[in-house]
C-alpha positions in Angstrom: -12.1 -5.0 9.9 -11.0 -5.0 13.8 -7.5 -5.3 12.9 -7.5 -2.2 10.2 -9.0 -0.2 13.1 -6.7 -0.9 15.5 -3.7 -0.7 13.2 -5.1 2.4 12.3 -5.2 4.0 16.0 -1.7 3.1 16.1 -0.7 4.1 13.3 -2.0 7.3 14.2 -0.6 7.6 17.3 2.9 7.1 15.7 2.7 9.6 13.0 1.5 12.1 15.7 4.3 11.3 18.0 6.5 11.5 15.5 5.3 14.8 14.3 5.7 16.4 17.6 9.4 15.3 18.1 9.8 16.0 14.8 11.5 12.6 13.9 8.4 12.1 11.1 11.1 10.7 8.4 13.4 8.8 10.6 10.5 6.9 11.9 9.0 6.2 8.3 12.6 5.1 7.3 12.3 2.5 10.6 8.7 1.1 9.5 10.0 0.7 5.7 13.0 -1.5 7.7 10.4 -3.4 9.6 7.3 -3.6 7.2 10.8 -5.5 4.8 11.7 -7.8 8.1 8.0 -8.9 8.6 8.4 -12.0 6.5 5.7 -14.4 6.2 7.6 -16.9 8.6 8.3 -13.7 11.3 4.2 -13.4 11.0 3.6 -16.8 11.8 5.5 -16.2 15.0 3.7 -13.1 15.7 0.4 -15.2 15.0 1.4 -18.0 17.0 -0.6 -19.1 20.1 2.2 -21.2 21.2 5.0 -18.4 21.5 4.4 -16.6 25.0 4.1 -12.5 24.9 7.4 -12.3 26.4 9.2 -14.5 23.6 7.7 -12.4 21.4 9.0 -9.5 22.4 12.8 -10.6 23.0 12.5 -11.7 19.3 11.0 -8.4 18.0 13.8 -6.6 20.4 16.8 -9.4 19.0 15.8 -8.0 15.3 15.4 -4.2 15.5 16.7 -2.7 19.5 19.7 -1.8 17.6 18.3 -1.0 14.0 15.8 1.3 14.9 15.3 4.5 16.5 14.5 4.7 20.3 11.4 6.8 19.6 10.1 3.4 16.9 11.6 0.8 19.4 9.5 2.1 22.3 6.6 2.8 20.6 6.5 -1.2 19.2 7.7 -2.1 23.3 4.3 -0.6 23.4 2.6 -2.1 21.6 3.8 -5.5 22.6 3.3 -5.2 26.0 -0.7 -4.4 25.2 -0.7 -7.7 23.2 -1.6 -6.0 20.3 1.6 -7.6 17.4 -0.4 -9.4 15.6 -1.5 -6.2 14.0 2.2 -4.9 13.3 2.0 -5.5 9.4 -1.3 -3.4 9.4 0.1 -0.5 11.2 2.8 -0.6 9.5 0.5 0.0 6.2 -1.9 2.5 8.1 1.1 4.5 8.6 2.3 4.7 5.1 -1.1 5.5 4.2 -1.2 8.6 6.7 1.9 9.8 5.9 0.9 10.0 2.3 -2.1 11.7 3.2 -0.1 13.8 5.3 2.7 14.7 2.3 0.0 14.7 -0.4 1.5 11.8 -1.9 -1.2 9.9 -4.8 -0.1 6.6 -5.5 -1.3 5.5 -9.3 -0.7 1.6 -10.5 -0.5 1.2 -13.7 -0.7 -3.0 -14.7 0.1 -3.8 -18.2 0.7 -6.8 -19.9 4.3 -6.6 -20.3 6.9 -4.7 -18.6 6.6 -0.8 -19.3 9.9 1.4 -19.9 11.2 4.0 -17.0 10.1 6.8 -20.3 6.5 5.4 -20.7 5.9 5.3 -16.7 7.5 9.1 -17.1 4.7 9.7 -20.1 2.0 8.3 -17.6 3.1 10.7 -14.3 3.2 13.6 -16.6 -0.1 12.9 -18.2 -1.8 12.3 -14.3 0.3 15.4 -13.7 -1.7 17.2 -15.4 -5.4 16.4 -14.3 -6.9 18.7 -11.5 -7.6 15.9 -9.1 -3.6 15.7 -8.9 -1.7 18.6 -9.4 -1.1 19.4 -6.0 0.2 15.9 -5.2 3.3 14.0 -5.4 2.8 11.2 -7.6 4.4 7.7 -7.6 3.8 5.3 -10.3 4.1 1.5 -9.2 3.6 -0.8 -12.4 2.9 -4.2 -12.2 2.7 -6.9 -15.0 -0.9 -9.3 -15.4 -0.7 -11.2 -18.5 -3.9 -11.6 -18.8 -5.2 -8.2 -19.8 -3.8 -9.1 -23.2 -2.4 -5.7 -23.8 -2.9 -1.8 -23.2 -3.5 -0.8 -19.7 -5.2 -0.6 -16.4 -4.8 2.9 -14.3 -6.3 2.7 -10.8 -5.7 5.9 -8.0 -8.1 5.1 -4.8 -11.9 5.9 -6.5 -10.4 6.3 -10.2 -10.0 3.5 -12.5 -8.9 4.0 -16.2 -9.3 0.4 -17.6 -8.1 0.2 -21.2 -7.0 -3.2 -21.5 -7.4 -5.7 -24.5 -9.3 -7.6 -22.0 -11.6 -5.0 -21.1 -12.5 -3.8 -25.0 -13.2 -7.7 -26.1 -15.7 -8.4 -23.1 -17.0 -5.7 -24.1 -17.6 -6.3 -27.4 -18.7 -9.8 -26.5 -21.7 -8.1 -23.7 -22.5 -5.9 -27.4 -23.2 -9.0 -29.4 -24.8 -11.3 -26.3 -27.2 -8.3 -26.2 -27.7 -7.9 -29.8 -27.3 -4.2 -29.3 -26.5 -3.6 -33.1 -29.8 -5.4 -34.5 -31.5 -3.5 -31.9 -30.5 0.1 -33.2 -31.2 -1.2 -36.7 -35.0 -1.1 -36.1 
């Protein structure tokens, strides 16, 4: 919870900077460059206990001084100089969720059994498109495969969640006849 705070404040602190030197998409094009980098070996270094501050921050400055923007670069000097990057994947992902707050961007994953067509995932945008809750957004569809939902689909936006998987319907229908809800509306 600590760390989502923090990466937060940050994060915040970027996007506003950013927004008054109005560099708001050069800097989101530097954190998708760094949120890729941030491997899970480059977090084990950040992690580390054994790596001083200063190593650190050579490494950090090694990979990106010449890759990023000097407004990024010194706002992540920054940060490593108030021993704060063990939190960089966290504000890297606090400042992609601001800035789609900020664009009015609604993110909707859709998980299916099997992998849907470019058309279908079309079908689905249109179709969230539509509903008031979204029609003044941007929407981007990120599909993702769980075999184990059998079949159909699972749409989940924030608080919605539209579950009509396979799985869903037949634990359902199990809970039904556990209960004995049909001999109980016979009588």
């Amino acid at each position: 919870m600590q760390n989502k705070l923090v990466a937060q404040r940050y994060a915040k602190a970027l996007i506003d900077l950013a927004i008054e030197r109005n560099k708001l998409e050069e800097v989101k094009s530097d954190i998708e460059l760094i949120r890729v980098t941030i491997t899970p070996e480059y977090q084990k270094v950040l992690l580390s206990p054994v790596i001083s501050d200063k190593k650190k921050s050579q490494i950090f400055k090694t990979v990106f001084e010449n890759r990023i923007s000097p407004l990024t670069f010194s706002f992540f000097d920054l940060v490593f100089s108030k021993r704060r990057e063990w939190v960089l994947p966290e504000i890297a992902e606090a400042f992609f969720e601001s800035y789609r707050e900020l664009k009015g961007i609604e993110i909707i994953e859709i998980t299916t059994a099997v992998e849907i067509s470019d058309e279908l995932k079309e079908t689905i945008h249109n179709r969230f498109q539509n509903l008031k809750k979204f029609q003044n957004k941007t929407i981007e569809i990120r599909s993702k495969v769980d075999e184990s939902i059998l079949g159909g689909f699972i749409a989940q936006s924030h608080d919605i969640l539209f579950d009509a998987s396979i799985k869903n319907d037949l634990q359902y229908i199990g809970k039904q006849f556990l209960e004995n809800l049909y001999i109980q509306r016979i009588r």
